[in-house]
KOLROPA-507333 format. One line per 4 residues: number of its first residue (from 1); their letters; for each residue y negated, x, z negated of N, C-alpha, C. Coordinates in nm, 4 decimals, padded with zeros to 6 digits. Layout:
BEGIN
NUM	A	Y/X/Z/Y/X/Z/Y/X/Z ~ ...
# end
This chain:
BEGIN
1	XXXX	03.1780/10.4841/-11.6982/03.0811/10.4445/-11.5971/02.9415/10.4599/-11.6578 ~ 02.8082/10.5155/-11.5638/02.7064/10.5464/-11.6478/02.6431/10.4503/-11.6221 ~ 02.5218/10.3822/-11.6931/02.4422/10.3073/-11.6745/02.3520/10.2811/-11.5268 ~ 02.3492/10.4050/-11.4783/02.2827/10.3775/-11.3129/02.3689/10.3168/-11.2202
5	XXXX	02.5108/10.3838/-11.2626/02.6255/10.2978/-11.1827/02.7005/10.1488/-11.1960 ~ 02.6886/10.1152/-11.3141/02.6597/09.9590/-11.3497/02.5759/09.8865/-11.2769 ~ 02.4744/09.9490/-11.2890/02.3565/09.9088/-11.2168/02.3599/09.8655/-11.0955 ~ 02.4282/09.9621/-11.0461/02.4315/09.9508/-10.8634/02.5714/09.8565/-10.8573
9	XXXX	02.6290/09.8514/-10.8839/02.7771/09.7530/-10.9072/02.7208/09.6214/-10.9266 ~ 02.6262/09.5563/-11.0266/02.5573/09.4506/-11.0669/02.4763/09.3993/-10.9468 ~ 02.3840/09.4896/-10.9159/02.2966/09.4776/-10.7988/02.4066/09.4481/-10.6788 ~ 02.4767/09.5011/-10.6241/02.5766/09.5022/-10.5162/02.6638/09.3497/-10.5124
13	XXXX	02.7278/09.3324/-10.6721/02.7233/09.1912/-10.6732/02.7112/09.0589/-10.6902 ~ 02.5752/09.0728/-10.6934/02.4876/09.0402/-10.7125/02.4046/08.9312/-10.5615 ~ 02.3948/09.0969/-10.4526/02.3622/09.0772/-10.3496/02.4792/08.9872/-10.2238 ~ 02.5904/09.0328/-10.2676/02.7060/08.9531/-10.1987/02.6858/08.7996/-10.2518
17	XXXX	02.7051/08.8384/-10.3833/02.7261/08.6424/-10.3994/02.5917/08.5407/-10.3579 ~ 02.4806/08.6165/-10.3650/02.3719/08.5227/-10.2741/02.3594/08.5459/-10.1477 ~ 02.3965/08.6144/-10.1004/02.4608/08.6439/-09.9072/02.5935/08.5277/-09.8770 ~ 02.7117/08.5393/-10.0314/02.8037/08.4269/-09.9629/02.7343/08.3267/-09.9500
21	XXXX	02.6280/08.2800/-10.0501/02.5584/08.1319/-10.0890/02.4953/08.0838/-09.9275 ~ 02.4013/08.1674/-09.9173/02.3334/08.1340/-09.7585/02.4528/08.1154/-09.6234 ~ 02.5534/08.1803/-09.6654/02.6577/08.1391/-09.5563/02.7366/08.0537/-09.5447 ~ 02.7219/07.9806/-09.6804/02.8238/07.8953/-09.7105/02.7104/07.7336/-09.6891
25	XXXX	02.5738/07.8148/-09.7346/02.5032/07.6641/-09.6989/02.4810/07.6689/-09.5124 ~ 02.4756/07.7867/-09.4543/02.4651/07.7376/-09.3195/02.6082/07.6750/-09.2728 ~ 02.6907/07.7047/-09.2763/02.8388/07.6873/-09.2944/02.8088/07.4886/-09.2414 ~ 02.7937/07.4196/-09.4219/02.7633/07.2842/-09.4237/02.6025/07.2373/-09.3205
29	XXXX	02.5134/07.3163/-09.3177/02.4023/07.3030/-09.2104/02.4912/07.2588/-09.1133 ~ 02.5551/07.3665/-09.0632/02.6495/07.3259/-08.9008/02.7479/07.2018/-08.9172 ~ 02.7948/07.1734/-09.0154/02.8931/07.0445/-09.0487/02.7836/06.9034/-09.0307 ~ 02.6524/06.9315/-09.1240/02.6116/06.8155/-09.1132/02.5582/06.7991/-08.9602
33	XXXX	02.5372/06.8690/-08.8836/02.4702/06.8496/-08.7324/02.5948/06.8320/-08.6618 ~ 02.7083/06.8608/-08.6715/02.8123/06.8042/-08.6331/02.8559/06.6707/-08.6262 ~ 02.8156/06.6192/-08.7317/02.8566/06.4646/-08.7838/02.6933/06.3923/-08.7307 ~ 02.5884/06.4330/-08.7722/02.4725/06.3635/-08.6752/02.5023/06.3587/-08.5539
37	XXXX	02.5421/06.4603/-08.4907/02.5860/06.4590/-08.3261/02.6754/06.3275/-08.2737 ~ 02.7809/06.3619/-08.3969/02.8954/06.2440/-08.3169/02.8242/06.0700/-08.3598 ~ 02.7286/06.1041/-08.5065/02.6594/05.9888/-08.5217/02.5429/05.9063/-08.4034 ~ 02.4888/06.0138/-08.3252/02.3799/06.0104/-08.2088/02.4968/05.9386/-08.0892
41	XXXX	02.6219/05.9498/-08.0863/02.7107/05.9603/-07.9927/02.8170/05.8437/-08.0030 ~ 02.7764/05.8117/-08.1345/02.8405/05.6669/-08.1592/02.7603/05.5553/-08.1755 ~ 02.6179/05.5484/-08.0687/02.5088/05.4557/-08.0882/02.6382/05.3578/-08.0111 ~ 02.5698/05.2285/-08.0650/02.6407/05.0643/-08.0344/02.7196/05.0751/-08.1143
45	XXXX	02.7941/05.1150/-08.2182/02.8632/05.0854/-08.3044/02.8276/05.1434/-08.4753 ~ 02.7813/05.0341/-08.5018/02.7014/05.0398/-08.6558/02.8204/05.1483/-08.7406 ~ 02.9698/05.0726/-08.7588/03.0216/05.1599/-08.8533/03.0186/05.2795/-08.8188 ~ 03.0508/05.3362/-08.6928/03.0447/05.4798/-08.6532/02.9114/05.5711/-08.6983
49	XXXX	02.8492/05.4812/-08.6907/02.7204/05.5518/-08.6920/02.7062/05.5924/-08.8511 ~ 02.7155/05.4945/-08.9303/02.7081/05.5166/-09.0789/02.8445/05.5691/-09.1403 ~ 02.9406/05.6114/-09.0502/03.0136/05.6836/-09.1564/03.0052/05.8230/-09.1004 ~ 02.9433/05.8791/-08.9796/02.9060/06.0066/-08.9478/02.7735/06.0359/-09.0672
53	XXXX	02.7246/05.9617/-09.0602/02.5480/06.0123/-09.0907/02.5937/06.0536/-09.2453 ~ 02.7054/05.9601/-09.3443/02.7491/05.9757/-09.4407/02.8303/06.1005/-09.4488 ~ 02.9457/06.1174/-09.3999/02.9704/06.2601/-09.3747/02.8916/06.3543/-09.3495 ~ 02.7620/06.3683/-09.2522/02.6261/06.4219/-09.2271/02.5549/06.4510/-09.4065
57	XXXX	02.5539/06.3771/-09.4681/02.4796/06.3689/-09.5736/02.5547/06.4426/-09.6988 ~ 02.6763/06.4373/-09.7313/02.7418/06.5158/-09.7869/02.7537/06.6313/-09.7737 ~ 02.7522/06.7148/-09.6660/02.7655/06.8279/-09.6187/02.5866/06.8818/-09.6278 ~ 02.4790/06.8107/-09.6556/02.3770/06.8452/-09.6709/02.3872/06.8773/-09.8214
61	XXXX	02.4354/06.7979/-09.8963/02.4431/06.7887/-10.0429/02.5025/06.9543/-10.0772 ~ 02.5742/06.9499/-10.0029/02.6672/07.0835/-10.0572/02.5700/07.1680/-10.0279 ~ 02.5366/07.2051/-09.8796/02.4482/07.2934/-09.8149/02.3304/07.3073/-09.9562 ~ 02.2721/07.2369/-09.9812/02.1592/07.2558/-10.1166/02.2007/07.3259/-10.2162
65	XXXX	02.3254/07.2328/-10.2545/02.4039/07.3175/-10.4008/02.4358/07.4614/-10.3195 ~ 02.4972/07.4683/-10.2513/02.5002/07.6496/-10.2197/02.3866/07.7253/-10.2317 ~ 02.2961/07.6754/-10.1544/02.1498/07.7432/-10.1307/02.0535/07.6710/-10.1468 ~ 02.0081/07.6464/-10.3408/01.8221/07.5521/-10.3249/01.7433/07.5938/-10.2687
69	XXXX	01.7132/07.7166/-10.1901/01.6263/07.7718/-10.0862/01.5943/07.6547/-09.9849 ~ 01.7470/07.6169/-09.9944/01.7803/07.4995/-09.8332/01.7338/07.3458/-09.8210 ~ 01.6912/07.3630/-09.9634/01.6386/07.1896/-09.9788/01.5774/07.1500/-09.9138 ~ 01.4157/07.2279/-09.9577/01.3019/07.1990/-09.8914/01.3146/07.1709/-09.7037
73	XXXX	01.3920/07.2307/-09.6859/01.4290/07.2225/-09.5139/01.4966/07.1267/-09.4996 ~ 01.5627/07.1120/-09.5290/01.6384/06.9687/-09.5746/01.6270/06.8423/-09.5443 ~ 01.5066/06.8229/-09.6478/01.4339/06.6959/-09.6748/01.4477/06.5964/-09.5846 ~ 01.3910/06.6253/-09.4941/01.3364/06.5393/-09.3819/01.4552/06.4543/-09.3200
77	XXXX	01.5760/06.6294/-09.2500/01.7405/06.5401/-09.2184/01.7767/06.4276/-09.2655 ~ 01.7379/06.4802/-09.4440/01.8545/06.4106/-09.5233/01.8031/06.2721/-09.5498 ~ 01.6674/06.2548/-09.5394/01.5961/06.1564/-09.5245/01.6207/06.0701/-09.3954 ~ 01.6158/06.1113/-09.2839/01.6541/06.0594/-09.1604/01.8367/05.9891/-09.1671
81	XXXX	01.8998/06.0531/-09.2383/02.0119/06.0563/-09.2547/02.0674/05.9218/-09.3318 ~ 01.9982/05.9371/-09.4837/02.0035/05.8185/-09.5261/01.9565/05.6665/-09.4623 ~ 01.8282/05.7071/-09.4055/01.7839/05.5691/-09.3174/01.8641/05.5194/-09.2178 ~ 01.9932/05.5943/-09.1979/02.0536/05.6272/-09.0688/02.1961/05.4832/-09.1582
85	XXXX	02.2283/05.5363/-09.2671/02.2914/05.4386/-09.2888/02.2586/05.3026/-09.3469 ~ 02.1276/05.3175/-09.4390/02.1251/05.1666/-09.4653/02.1224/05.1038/-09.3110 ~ 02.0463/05.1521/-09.2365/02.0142/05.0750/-09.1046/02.1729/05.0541/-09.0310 ~ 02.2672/05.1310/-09.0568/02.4031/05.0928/-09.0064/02.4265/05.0163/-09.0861
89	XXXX	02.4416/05.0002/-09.2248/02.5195/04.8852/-09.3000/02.4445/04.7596/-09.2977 ~ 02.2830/04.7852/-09.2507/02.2569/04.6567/-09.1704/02.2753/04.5682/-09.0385 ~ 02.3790/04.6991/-08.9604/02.4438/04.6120/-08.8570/02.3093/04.6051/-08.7508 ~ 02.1793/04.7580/-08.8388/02.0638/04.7132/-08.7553/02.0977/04.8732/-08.6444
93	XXXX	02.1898/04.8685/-08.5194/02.2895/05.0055/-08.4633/02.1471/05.0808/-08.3801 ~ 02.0576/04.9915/-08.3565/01.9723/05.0592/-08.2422/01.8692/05.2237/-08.3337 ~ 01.8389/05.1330/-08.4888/01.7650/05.1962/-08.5480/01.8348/05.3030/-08.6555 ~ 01.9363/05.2732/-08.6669/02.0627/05.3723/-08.7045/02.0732/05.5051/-08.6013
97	XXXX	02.1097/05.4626/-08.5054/02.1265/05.5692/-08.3930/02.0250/05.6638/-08.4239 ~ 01.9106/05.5873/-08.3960/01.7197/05.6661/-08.3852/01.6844/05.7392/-08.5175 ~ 01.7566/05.6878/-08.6063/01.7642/05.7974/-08.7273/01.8367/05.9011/-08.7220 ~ 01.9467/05.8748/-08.6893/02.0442/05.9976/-08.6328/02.0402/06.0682/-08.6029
101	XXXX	01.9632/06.0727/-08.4484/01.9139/06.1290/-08.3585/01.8038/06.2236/-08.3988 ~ 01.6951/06.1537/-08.4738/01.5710/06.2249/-08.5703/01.6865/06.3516/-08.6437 ~ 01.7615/06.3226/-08.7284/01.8265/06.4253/-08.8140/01.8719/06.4929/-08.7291 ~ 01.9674/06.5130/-08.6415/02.0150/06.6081/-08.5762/01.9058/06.6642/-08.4500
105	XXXX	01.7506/06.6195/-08.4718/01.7118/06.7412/-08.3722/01.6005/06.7903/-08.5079 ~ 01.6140/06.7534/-08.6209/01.5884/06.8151/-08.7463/01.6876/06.9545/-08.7844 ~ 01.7836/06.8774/-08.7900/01.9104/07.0117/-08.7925/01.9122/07.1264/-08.7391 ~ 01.8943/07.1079/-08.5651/01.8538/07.1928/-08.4517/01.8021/07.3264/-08.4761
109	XXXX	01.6552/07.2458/-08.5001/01.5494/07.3024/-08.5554/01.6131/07.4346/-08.6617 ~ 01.6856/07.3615/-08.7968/01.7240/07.4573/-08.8763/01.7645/07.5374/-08.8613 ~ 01.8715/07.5131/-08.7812/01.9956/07.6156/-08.7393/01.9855/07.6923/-08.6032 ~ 01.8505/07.6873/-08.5489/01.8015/07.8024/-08.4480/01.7416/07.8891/-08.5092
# end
């Protein structure tokens, strides 16, 4: 094999494995707006709410580790996200929800 053709083999995969990365973080993008959704959808019930937003938040975690591109976009969800559960494990459901809700039209946003 000559050195130009290494080359292009390296480059080639190279280009796949950061093409899987972005697909694999939109992949978890769509998981965590999934779980905000059913979290927005389980307002009046605190645990529901905080174990979506938690599932929501994991799937952000991954989404980053696939793609640090994805952080910075991130932020804000995952921020909304977390507020989403202390405010459920405070049994405080109205302001849980309203965090929720914030993250998944954060998500939206991303994933249009």
């Amino acid at each position: 094999m000559t050195d130009k053709t290494l080359c292009i083999v390296l480059a080639l995969m190279l280009a796949f494995a950061l093409q899987w990365n972005v697909v694999d973080a939109n992949e978890h993008t769509q998981e965590a707006l999934q779980h905000a959704t059913e979290a927005v959808k389980s307002a009046g019930d605190a645990k529901a709410v905080g174990e979506h937003a938690s599932q929501a938040l994991k799937h952000i975690e991954d989404a980053k580790a696939s793609s640090p591109g994805m952080a910075k976009k991130l932020e804000k969800s995952e921020a909304d996200l977390k507020s989403a559960v202390v405010n459920a494990k405070r049994y405080n459901t109205d302001s849980a929800a309203k965090d929720a809700a914030d993250a998944k039209a954060r998500l939206e946003a991303i994933s249009h």
